[in-house]
C-alpha positions as CSV (number, residue, x, y, z in Angstrom):
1,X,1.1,9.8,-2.6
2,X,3.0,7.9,-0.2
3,X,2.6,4.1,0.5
4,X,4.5,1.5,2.9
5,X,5.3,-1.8,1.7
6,X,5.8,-4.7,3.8
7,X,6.6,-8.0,3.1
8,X,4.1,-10.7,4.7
9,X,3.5,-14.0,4.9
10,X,0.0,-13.3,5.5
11,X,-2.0,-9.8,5.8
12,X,-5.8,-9.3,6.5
13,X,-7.6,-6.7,7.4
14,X,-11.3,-6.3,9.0
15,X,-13.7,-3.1,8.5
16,X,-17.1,-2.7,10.7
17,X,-16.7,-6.8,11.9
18,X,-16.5,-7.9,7.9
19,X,-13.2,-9.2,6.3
20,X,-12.7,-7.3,3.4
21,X,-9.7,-8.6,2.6
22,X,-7.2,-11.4,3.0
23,X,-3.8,-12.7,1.5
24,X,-1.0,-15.3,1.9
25,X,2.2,-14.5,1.5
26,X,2.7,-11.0,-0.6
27,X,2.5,-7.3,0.2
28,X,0.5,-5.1,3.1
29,X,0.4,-1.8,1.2
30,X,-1.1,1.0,3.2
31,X,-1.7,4.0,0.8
32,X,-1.9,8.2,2.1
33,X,-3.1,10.6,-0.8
34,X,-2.3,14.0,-0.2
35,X,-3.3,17.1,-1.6
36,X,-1.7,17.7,-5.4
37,X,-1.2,13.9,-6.2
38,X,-2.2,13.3,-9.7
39,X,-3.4,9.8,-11.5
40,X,0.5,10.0,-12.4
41,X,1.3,9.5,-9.3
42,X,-1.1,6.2,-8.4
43,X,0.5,4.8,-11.5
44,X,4.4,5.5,-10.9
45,X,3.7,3.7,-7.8
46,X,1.3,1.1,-9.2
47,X,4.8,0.3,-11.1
48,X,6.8,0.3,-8.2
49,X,4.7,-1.7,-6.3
50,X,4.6,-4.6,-8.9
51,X,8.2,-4.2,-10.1
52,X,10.0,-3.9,-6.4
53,X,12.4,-7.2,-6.0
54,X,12.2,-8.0,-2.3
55,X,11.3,-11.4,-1.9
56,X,14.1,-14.0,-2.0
57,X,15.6,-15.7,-5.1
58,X,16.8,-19.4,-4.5
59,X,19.7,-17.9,-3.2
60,X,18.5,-15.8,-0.1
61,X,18.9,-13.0,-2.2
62,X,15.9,-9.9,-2.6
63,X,16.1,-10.2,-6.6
64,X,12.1,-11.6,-6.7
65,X,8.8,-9.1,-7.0
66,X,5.9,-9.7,-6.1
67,X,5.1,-10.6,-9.7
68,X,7.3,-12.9,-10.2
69,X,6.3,-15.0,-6.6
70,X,2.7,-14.8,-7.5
71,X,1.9,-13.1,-4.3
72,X,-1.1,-11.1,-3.4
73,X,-1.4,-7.6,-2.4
74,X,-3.5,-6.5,0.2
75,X,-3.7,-2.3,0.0
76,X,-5.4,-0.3,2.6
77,X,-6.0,3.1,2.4
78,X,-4.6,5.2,5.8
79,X,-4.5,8.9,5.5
80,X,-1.8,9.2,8.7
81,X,0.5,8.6,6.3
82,X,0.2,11.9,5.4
83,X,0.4,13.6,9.0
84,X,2.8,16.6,10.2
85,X,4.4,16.0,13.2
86,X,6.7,19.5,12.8
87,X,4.7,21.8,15.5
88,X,3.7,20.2,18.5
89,X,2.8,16.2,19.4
90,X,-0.2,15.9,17.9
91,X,-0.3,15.3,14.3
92,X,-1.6,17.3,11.8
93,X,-3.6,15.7,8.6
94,X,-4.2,19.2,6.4
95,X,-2.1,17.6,3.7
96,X,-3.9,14.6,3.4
97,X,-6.7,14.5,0.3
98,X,-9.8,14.6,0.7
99,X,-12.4,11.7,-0.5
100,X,-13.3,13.4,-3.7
101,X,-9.6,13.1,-4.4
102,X,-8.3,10.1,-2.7
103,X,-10.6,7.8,-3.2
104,X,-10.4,7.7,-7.1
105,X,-6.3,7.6,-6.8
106,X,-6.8,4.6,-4.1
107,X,-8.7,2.8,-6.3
108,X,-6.6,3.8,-9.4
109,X,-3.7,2.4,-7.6
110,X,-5.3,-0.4,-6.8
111,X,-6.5,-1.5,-9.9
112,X,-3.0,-0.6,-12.1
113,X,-1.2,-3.1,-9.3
114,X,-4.2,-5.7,-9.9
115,X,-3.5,-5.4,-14.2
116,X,0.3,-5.8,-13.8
117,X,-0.1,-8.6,-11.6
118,X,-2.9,-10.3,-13.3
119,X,-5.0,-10.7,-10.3
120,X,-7.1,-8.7,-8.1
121,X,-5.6,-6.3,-5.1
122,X,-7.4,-7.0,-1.9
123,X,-8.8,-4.5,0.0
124,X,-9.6,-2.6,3.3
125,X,-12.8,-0.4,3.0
126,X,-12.0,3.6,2.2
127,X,-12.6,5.5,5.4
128,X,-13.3,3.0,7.9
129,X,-12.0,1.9,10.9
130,X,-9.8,-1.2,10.2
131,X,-8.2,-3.5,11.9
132,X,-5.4,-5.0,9.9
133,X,-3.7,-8.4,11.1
134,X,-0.4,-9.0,9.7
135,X,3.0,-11.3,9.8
136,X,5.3,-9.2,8.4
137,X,8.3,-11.4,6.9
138,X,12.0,-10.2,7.5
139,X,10.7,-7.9,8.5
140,X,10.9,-5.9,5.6
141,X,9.3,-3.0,5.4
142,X,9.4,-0.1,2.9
143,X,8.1,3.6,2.1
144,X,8.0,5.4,-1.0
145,X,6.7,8.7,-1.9
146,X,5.8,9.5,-5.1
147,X,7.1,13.3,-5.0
148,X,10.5,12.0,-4.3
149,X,10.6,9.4,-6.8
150,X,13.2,7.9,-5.1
């Protein structure tokens, strides 16, 4: 699974005219499930996503998560994430999972963030076409891939 975490002061995101989700300041998570990823691999990043410390401590310094701001999480689901770009200019998605697979991690993923935060993780609708408004603040932005566990 791979995911891109950015920082916001505000993140919303619209499916089919209908706001399906909304949040002040927090994380924009947009989530790509690939062929192979496991429940272990929604949860390791469940963990990251809660425990991550980018969000300013009284001192201007990232040493605050998104649990310990009481921030929301917005998480969309976007295969792209998983597209191959080595042959050619237009993208390949073969790795990405299909819905009998990624829609269960998604949600997984989305509800482990929601019990370590205590709240629930907003949403964009699975498969849609979204529009997602954002501010990102810093900008900080940030991608992690489960495989790598880096």
């Amino acid at each position: 699974m791979r995911i891109v975490i950015q920082r916001v002061s505000r993140a919303s995101v619209t499916a089919d005219g209908e706001l399906t989700g909304s949040i002040g300041p927090g994380l924009m998570v947009l989530v790509g499930v690939e062929h192979g990823d496991t429940p272990d691999d929604a949860a390791w990043l469940a963990g990251k996503t809660a425990g991550l410390r980018i969000f300013n401590d009284e001192c201007g310094v990232m040493n605050r998560s998104v649990a310990d701001t009481g921030g929301g999480v917005l998480a969309v689901s976007q295969f792209t994430l998983t597209a191959g770009t080595r042959k050619g200019n237009r993208p390949s998605y073969i790795r990405a999972a299909g819905h009998d697979v990624a829609v269960p991690l998604y949600e997984l993923y989305c509800r482990l963030v929601g019990e370590a935060l205590g709240t629930t993780v907003q949403k964009g609708r699975f498969g849609a076409d979204m529009q997602v408004d954002l501010t990102n603040d810093g900008p900080v932005t940030i991608i992690i891939d489960s495989r790598l566990r880096e």
